[in-house]
C-alpha positions, 0 to 999 in steps of 0.5 A, spaced: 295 434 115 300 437 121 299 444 121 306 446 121 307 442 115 301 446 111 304 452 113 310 451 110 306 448 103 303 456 104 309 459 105 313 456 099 308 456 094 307 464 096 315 465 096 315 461 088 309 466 086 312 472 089 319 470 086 316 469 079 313 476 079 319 479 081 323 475 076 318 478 071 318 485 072 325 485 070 324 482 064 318 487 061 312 491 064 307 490 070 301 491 066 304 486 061 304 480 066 299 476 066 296 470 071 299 465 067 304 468 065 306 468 073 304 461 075 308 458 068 314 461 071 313 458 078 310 452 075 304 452 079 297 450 077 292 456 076 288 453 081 293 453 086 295 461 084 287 462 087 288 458 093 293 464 095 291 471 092 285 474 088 290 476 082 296 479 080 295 486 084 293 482 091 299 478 088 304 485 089 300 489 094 295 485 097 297 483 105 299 477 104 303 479 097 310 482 096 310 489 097 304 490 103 305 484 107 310 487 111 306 493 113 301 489 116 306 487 123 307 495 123 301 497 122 300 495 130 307 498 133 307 504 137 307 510 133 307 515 139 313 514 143 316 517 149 323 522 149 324 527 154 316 526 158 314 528 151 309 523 146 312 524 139 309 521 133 314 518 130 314 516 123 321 513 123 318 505 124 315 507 116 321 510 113 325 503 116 319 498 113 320 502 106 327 501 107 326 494 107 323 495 100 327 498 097 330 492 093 323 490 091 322 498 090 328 498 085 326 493 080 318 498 081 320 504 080 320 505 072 313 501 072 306 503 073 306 497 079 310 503 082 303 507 082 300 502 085 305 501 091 305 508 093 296 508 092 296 502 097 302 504 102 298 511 102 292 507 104 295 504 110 298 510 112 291 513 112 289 507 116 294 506 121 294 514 122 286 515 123 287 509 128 293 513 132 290 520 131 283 518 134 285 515 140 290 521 142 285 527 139 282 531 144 274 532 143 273 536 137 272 543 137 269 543 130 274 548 128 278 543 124 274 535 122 279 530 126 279 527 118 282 534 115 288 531 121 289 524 118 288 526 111 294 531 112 299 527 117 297 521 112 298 525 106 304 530 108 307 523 110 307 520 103 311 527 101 317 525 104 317 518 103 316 520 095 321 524 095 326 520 100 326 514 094 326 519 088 333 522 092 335 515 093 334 515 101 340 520 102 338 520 111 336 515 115 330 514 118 331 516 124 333 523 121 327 522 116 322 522 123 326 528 125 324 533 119 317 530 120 317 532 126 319 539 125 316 540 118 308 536 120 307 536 127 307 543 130 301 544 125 297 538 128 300 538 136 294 543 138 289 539 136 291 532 140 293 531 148 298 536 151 303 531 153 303 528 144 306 534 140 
């Protein structure tokens, strides 16, 4: 089979399981949802369903689902970016990314699948910062264990995505990376390279 013609099979399929899930969340709860529940609604063989994705919650939230897929691309981008001959740490691509969740986020929000959503971002933020942070750290002191500097930019992170959704996104996100900047990184500047504050 032509490859190109595969990956459209691929992508339809996971576009109609996808699509099924999210027209079933708005009809009643996640954990109310079952697999067969999924495939009778986009009318594909179980069987098929297992080709594609583990269960439902690889469905939601795993790399290839409705919800985390999209971050997999960010997690490679650049975070710290050069202004004014000075390495920032930006956040902003994060609060952009959720942005473009939104719709999915709002047909979550009253469900337990939120909870899911924002334990799953949190582990790709502690990934992807852990990644950041190492190859910018000076060499440890001892005085504060580079896992206490991911932990708290990962966590103090999700703070502000939290509260920017429960708010209903009332800045951008390039205002949203502003506040990280003045509320996070003066605490962590010190421990990483001079020219990344």
């Amino acid at each position: 089979m032509d490859q190109e013609k595969k990956d459209r099979r691929v992508r339809r399929t996971r576009q109609l399981l996808q699509d099924a899930l999210l027209s079933l969340l708005k009809e009643k709860r996640y954990e109310d949802i079952s697999v067969q529940d999924i495939i009778q609604r986009a009318d594909v063989a179980r069987s098929t369903f297992y080709v594609h994705y583990v269960d439902k919650d690889d469905l939601l939230m795993g790399g290839q689902g409705i919800f985390a897929g999209g971050f997999d691309q960010h997690s490679g981008e650049r975070h710290f970016v050069e202004t004014k001959n000075i390495s920032v740490f930006s956040v902003q691509l994060w609060f952009q990314h959720i942005k473009m969740q939104s719709p999915i986020l709002k047909i979550m929000e009253k469900d337990s699948a939120m909870e899911l959503a924002m334990k799953t971002l949190h582990g790709i933020i502690k990934h992807d910062v852990e990644d950041k942070v190492q190859r910018h750290l000076k060499i440890e002191n001892g005085a504060v264990p580079s896992s206490l500097i991911v932990d708290y930019l990962a966590g103090s992170l999700m703070i502000l995505l939290t509260w920017w959704l429960k708010q209903g996104m009332p800045h951008p996100p390039e205002r949203m990376d502003e506040i990280f900047q003045q509320l996070v990184m003066p605490g962590v500047s010190s421990f990483l390279e001079d020219r990344i504050i």
